[in-house]
C-alpha positions as CSV (number, residue, x, y, z in Angstrom):
1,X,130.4,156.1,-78.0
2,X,132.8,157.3,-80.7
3,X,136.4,158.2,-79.9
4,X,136.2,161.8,-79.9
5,X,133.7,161.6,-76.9
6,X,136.0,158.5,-75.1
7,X,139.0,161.1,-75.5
8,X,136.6,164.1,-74.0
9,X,135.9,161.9,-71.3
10,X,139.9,160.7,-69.9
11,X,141.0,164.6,-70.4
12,X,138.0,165.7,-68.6
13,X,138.9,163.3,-66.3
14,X,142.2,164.2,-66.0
15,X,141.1,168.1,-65.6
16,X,138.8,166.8,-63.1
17,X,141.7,165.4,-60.7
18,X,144.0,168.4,-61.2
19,X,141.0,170.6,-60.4
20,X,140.9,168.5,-57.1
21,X,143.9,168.7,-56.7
22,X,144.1,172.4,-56.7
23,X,140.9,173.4,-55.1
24,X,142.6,170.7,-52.0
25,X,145.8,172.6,-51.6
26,X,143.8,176.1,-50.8
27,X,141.2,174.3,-47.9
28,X,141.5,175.8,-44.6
29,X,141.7,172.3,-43.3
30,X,144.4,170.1,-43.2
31,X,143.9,167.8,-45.8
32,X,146.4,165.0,-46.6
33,X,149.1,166.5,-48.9
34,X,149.2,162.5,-50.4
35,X,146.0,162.6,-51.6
36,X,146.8,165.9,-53.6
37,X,150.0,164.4,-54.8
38,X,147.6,161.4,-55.6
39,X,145.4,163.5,-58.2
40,X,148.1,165.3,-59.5
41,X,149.3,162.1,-60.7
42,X,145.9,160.6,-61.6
43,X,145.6,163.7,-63.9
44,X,149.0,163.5,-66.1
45,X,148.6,159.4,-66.0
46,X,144.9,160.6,-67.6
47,X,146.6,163.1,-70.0
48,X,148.9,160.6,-71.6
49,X,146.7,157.9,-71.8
50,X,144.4,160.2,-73.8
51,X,147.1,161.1,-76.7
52,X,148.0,157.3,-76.4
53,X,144.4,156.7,-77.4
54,X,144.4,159.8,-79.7
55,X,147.0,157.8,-81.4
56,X,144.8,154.7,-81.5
57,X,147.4,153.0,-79.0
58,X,145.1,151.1,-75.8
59,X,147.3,152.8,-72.9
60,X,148.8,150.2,-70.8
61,X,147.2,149.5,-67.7
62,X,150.2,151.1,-65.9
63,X,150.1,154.2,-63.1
64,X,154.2,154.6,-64.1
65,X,154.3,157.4,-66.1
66,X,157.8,157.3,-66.9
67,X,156.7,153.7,-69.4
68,X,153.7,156.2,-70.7
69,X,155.1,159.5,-71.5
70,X,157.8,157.0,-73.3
71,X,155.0,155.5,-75.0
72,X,153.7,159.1,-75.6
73,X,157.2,160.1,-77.4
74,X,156.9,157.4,-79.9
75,X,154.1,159.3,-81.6
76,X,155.8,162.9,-80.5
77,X,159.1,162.8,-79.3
78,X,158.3,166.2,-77.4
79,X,157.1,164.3,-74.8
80,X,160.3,163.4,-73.7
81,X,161.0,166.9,-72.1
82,X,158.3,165.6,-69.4
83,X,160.5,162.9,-68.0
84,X,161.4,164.6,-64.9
85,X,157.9,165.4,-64.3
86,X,156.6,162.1,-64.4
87,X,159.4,160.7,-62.9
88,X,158.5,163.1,-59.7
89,X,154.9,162.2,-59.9
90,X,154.4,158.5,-60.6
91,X,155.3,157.2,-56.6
92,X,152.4,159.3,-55.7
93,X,150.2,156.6,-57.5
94,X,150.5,153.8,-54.9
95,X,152.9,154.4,-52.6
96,X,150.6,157.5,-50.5
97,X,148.4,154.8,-49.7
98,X,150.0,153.9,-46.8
99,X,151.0,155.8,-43.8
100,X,154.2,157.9,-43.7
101,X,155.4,156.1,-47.2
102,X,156.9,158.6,-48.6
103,X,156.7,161.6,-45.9
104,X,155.1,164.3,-48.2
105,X,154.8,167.8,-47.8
106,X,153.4,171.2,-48.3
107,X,156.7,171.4,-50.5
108,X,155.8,167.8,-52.1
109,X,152.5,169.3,-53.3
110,X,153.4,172.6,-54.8
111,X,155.8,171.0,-56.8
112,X,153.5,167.9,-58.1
113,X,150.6,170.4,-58.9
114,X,153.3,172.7,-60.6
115,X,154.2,169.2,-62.7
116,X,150.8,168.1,-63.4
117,X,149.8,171.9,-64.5
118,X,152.9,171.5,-67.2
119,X,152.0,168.6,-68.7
120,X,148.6,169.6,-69.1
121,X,149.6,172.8,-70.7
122,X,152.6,170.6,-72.5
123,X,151.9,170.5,-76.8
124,X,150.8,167.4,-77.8
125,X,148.3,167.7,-74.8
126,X,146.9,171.3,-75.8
127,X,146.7,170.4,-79.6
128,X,144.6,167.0,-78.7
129,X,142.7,169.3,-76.5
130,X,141.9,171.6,-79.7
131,X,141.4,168.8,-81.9
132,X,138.8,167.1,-79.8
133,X,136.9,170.7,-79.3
134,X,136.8,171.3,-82.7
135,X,135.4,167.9,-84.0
């Protein structure tokens, strides 16, 4: 598999989650706001480690996004306006895997997919996005 397709594949991934994500927050049923959270962070973790690999950098096997989009901001310092993003994001990694960790709400989840929708729409993201579409 070349890299263009490899780098398809962890922003469609990434896409993927936030779809999740989103379609989750509109069911009728209750549905754990944690496990939004969760793939709201699974998707910006999967946008960063896709320009990391853009940038022929192996992403860390890491869910804290703060050490990533710093990673990220060595190639485009940009990224460094999505600090407070991932820094609200990355608990929702591991931490929403146990009951009543971090006491999430309806609140909690408006605000991660809000994050995760910025970074996705974020620069560097949008013109590796473009790139790979048009190779």
């Amino acid at each position: 598999m070349d890299k263009t397709e490899i780098l398809h594949q962890w922003l469609n991934k990434g896409h993927d989650d936030l779809r999740a994500a989103e379609y989750l927050s509109t069911m009728r049923l209750p549905t754990p706001d944690e496990i939004i959270c969760y793939h709201c962070e699974q998707a910006v973790e999967k946008y960063l480690k896709g320009f990391l690999m853009s940038k022929g950098q192996v992403p860390p096997r890491t869910h804290d996004l703060n050490n990533l989009c710093n990673l990220c901001s060595e190639h485009d310092h940009g990224f460094l306006q999505l600090q407070p993003q991932c820094s609200y994001l990355t608990p929702f990694a591991v931490q929403p895997k146990y009951p009543n960790e971090l006491g999430i709400t309806s609140a909690n989840v408006e605000q991660a997919i809000k994050f995760a929708l910025e970074v996705r729409d974020f620069d560097g993201i949008v013109k590796l996005r473009e790139d790979i579409d048009s190779a």
